[in-house]
N, C-alpha and C positions, 0 to 999 in steps of 0.2 A: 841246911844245905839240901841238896836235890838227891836224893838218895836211893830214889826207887831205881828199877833194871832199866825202865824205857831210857832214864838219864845217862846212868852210869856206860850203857851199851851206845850212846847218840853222838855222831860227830862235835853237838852242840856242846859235849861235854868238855873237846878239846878247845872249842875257840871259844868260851866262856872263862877256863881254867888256864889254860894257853896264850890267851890274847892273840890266834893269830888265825887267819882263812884256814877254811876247810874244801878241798874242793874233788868232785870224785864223779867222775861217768858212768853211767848207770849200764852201760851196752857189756860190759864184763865182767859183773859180779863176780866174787869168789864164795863161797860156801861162808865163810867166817864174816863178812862183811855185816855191817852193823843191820839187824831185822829195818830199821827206819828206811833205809837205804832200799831194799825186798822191797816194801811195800809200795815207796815212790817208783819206781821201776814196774810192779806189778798194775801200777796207776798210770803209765804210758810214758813218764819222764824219761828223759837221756840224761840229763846234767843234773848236780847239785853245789850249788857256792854258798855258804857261810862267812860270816866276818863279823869280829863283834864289834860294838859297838861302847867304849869305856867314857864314862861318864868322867865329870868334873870332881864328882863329889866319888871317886872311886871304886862306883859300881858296874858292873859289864852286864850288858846283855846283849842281844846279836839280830843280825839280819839276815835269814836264808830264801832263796829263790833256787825253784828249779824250772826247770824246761821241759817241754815235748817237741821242740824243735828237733828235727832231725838231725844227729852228728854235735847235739849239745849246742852250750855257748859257743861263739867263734873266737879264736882267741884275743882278738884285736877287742871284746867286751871284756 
C-alpha cells in the first residue's frame, strides 16, 4: 500500500480508498488543506477534480485534472 506522507496527506487518497470524486478550489485554501493542493495553487491553478477510475478486475486508480482558468471549472463541466 501507498504509505509515504505525500499519499497519506493527498486527496488521491480519499478517491482511491473511497471510490468517490474529489473536488476542491484552490481561491480559499485553509492552513490545514492538503500541501498537494499549496503547491497546485502556488502553480497558478484555481480547480482541482479527482475521480477514480475501478477496474474490472477490482483495482482503482484515478484521473485528476486541474485548471488555471479563471473561477475554476464551471459547473455545467
Amino acid at each position: 500500500m501507498h504509505l509515504t506522507d505525500a499519499y497519506l496527506t493527498s486527496p488521491i487518497k480519499i478517491v482511491r480508498e473511497e471510490h468517490r470524486p474529489y473536488r476542491r478550489r484552490l481561491d480559499n485554501l485553509a492552513e490545514n488543506d492538503t500541501p498537494l493542493l499549496h503547491d497546485l495553487r502556488r502553480e497558478g491553478m484555481t480547480d482541482y477534480y479527482a475521480v477514480p477510475m475501478i477496474f474490472s478486475t477490482g483495482g482503482v486508480n484515478f484521473l485528476a485534472i486541474a485548471t488555471t482558468a479563471p473561477g475554476g471549472f464551471p459547473e455545467s463541466d
